[in-house]
C-alpha positions in Angstrom: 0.0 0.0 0.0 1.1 3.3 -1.2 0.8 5.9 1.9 2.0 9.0 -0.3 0.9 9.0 -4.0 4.7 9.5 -6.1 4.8 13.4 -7.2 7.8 14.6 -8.7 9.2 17.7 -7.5 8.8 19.0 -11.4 5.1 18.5 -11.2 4.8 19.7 -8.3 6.8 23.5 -9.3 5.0 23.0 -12.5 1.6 23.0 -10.7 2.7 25.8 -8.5 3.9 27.6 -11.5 0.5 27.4 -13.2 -1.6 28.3 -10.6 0.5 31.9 -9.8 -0.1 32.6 -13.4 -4.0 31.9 -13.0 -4.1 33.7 -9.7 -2.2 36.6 -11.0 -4.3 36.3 -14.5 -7.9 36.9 -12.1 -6.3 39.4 -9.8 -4.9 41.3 -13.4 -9.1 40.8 -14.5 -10.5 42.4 -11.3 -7.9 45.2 -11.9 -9.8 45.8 -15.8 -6.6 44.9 -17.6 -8.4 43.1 -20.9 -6.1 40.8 -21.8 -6.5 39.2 -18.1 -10.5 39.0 -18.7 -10.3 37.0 -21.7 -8.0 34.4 -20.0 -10.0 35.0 -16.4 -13.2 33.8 -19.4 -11.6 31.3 -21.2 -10.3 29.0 -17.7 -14.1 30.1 -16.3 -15.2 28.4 -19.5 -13.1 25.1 -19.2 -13.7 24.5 -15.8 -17.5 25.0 -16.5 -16.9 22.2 -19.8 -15.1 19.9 -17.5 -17.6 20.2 -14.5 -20.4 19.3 -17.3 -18.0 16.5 -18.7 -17.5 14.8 -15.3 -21.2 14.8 -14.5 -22.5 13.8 -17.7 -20.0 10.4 -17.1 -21.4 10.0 -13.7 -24.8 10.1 -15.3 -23.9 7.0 -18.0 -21.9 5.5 -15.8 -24.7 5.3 -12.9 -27.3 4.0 -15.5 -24.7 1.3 -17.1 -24.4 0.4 -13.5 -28.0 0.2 -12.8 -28.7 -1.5 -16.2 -26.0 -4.2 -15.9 -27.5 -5.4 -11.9 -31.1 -5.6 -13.7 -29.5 -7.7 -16.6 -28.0 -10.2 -13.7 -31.2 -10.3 -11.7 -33.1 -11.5 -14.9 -30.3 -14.2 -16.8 -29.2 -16.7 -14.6 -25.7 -17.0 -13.6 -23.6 -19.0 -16.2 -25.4 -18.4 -19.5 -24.7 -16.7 -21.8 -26.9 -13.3 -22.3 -26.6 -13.8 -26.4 -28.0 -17.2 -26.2 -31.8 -17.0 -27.4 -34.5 -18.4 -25.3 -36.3 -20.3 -27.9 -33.9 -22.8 -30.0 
């Protein structure tokens, strides 16, 4: 068992890195410089895209879920589910 996940220090200055130049980006927007709005917009706009992404796959994957425990519940275990009921 893995008690700390492996980060290297690169990633980790990397991550850093990127999130000074978002903070200073937002600060810069609440300031009115316009070069900082557009980029302030543009990460708003792809974190809303990937907060809509990530639920949509909650969505299918809770109904695959759901859909695969009522397909076990009606075939019996050990045949096949492409095998037709009437030979």
């Amino acid at each position: 068992m893995m008690l700390f996940p492996r980060y290297s220090l690169r990633w980790v200055l990397g991550g850093t890195a990127l999130a000074g130049f978002a903070l200073v980006a937002v600060r810069s927007a609440v300031q009115g410089s316009a070069w900082a709005v557009g980029v302030t917009a543009g990460m708003a706009g792809l974190l809303v895209f990937l907060a809509i992404y990530a639920w949509l796959f909650f969505l299918v994957w809770l109904v695959s879920t759901l859909m695969r425990s009522m397909a076990r519940q009606r075939s019996p275990e050990g045949r096949s589910p492409f095998a037709s009921m009437n030979p």
